[in-house]
MARGU-69618 format. One record per residue (C-alpha): x, z, y; residue in three letters. Coordinates in steps of 0.5 Angstrom, whole numbers, plus 500, padded with zeros to 3 digits. Layout:
N
{{X,Z,Y},"ALA"}
...
REM end
This chain:
178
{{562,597,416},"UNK"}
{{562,590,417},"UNK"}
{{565,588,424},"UNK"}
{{565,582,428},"UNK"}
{{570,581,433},"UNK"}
{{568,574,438},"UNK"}
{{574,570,440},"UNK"}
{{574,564,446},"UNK"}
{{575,560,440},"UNK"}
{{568,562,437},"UNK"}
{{564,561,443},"UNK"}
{{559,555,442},"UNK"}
{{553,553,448},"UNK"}
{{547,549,445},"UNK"}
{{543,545,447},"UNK"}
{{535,546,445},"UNK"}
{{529,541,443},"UNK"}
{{523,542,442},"UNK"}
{{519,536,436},"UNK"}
{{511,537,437},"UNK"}
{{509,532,431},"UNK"}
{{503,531,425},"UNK"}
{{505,536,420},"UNK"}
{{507,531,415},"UNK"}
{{512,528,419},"UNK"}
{{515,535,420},"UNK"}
{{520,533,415},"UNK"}
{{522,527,416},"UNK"}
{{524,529,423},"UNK"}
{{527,535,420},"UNK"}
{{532,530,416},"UNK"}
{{533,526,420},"UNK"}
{{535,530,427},"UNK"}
{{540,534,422},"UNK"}
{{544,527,421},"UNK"}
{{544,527,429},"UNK"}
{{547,534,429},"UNK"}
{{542,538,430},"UNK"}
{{539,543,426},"UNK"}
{{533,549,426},"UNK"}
{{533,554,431},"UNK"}
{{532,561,426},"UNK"}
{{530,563,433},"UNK"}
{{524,560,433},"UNK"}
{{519,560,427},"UNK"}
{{515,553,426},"UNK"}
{{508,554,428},"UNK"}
{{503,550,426},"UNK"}
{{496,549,431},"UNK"}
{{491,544,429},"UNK"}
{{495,539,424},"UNK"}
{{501,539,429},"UNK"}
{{507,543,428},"UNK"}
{{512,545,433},"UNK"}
{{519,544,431},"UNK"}
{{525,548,435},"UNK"}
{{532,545,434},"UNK"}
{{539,546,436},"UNK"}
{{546,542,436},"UNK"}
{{553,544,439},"UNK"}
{{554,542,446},"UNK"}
{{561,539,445},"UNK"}
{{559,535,439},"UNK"}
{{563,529,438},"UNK"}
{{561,522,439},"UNK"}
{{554,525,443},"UNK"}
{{552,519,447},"UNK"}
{{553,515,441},"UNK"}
{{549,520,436},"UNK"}
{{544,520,443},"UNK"}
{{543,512,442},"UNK"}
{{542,513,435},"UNK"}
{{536,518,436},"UNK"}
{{532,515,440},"UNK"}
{{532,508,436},"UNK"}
{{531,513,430},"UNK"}
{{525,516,435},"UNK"}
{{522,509,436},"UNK"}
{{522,506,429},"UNK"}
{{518,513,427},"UNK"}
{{514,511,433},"UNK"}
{{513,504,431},"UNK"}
{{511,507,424},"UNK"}
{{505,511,427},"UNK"}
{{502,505,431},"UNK"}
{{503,501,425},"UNK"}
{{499,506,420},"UNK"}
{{494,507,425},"UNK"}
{{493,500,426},"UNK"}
{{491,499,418},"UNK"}
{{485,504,419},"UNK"}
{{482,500,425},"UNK"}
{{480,494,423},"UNK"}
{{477,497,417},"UNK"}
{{474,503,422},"UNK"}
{{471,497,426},"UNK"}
{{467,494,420},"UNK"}
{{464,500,418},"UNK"}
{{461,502,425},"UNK"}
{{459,494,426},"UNK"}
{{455,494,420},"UNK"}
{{452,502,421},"UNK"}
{{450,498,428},"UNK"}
{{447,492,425},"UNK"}
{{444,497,420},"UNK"}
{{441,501,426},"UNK"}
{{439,495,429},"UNK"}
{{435,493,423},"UNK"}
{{433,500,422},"UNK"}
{{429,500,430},"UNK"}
{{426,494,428},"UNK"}
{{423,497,423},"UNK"}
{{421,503,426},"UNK"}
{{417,498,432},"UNK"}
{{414,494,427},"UNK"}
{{410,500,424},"UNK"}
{{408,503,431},"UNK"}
{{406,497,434},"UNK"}
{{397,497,436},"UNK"}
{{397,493,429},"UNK"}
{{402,495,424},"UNK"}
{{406,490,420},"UNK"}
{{407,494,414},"UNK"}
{{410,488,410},"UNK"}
{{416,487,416},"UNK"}
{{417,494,417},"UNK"}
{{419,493,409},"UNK"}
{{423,487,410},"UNK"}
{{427,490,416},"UNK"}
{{428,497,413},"UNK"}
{{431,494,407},"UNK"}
{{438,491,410},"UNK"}
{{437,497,415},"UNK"}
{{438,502,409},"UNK"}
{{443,497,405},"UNK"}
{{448,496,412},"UNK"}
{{447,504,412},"UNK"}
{{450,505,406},"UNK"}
{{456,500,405},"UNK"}
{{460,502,411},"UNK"}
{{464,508,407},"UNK"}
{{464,502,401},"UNK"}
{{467,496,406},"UNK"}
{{471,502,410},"UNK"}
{{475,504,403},"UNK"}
{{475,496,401},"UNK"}
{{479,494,408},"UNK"}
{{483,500,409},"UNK"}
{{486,499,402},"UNK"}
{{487,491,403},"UNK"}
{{490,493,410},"UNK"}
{{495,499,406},"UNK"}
{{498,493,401},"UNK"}
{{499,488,406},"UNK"}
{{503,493,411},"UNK"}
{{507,497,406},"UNK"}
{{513,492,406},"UNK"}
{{512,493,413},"UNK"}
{{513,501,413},"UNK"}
{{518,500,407},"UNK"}
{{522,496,412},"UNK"}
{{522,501,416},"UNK"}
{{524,507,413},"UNK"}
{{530,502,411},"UNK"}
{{532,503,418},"UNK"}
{{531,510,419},"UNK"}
{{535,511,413},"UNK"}
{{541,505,416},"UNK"}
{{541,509,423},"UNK"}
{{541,516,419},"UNK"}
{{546,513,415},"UNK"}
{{551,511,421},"UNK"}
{{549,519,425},"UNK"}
{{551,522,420},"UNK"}
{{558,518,419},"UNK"}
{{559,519,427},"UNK"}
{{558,527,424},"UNK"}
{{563,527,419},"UNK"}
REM end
């Protein structure tokens, strides 16, 4: 029978964070708050609702150098934060072009619609109108992956720039651990 016998010594206090990101930024935060000296909470599973996923951690209350491991996990925090905006921002102007031209299309599309309605039916405007509606139609998906793409390698050093800092900040917490 296996016993274990507590001593003063022994006794640690935790304190406890709770992390609510997208699921695939679960291990980035994972590895990057271990070098902040905390670790998952076996306490709590990691549950996931809706593509985001909750993370519980813990680190010792006691910890070395806590104010300066503190500073450094709230810069690591606002380069991820940065890195979020910065993917985000590459998906909204082709998002836009793409509902401009759909819109552009509708607009077409009406016109052609009105034309053959009309108490005269101009057949031959109703076809000249439909033609570019139907094409300003199915271009978005097109133009939209085009966009995105030109967007994707025009941001990328800027997003390997800043994993080349979180990796600099994770760098220094975890010397301050050791």
């Amino acid at each position: 029978m296996n016993q274990v016998v507590k001593e003063g010594k022994d006794f640690i206090g935790y304190e406890y964070k709770e992390i609510i990101t997208e699921q695939e930024r679960a291990s980035l935060y994972l590895d990057g708050y271990s070098h902040f000296g905390w670790v998952p909470d076996d306490n709590f599973q990691a549950t996931i609702t809706k593509g985001r996923m909750t993370l519980n951690l813990k680190r010792d209350r006691k910890i070395i150098n806590k104010a300066e491991l503190t500073r450094l996990q709230r810069h690591f925090e606002s380069c991820v934060n940065e890195l979020d905006k910065i993917q985000k921002a590459a998906a909204f102007s082709p998002k836009m072009w793409a509902i401009l031209i759909g819109l552009i299309g509708t607009v077409f599309m009406a016109g052609s619609t009105f034309a053959v309605t009309a108490d005269s039916p101009m057949i031959l405007l109703c076809i000249i109108l439909a033609i570019p509606g139907f094409i300003c139609w199915a271009i978005p998906p097109i133009v939209y992956n085009k966009l995105l793409h030109k967007k994707k390698t025009q941001i990328e050093e800027a997003i390997e720039q800043k994993y080349d800092e979180i990796d600099e900040i994770c760098e220094k917490g975890s010397k301050l651990l050791s």
